[in-house]
N, C-alpha and C positions, 0 to 999 in steps of 0.2 A: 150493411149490417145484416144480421142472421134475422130471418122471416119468423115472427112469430114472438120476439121479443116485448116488450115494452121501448117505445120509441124517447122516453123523459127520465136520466139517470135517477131521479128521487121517488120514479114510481117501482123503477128495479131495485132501491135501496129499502123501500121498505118490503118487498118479496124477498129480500134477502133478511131482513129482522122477523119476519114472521118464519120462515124456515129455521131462523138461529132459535125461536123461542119453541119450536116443536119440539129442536134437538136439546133443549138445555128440560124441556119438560119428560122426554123418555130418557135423559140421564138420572132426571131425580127420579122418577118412577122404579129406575132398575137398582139406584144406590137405596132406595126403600124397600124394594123387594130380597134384595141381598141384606139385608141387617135384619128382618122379620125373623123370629125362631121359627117359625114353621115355615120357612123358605123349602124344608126339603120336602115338605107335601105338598106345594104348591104347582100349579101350572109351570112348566118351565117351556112349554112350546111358546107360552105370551112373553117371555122371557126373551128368548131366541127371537120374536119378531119387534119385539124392541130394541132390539140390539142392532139386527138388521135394518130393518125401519130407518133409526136413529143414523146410521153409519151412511144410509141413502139421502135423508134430508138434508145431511153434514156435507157430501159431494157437494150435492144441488146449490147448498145456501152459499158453497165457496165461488163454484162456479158463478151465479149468481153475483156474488158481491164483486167480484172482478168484471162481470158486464156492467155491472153500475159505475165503478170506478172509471173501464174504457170509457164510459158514455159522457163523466163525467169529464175526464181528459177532454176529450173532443168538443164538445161545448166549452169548456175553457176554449180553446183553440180558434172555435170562430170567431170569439168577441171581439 
């Protein structure tokens, strides 16, 4: 297995809910900042790194959740 993982699929399953809750937390962040009227004076660089951010944690937590699932196959497997 790849060095530097978590070795226990339920300890990668919840590094993958904690990565799903950052992303579901800058989705509502940006569908709040999109609906405010003063959206057009606002910071829109915090905008763009929300966006970015969000679309970073969203890779990671897939990637993520497919190393919990492999881990979780393979522990099936020994039993």
């Amino acid at each position: 297995m790849h060095k530097g993982w978590p070795k226990r699929w339920w300890t990668t399953a919840l590094v993958a809910v904690t990565l799903a809750g950052i992303v579901v937390y800058d989705v509502w962040w940006i569908a709040k900042f999109l609906t405010e009227p003063e959206a057009a004076s606002a910071d829109w660089w915090e905008l763009a790194g929300r966006c970015l951010g969000g679309t970073w944690f969203a890779f990671l937590g897939v990637a993520t959740a497919q190393r919990a699932t492999a881990l979780r196959r393979a522990t099936a497997k020994e039993r």
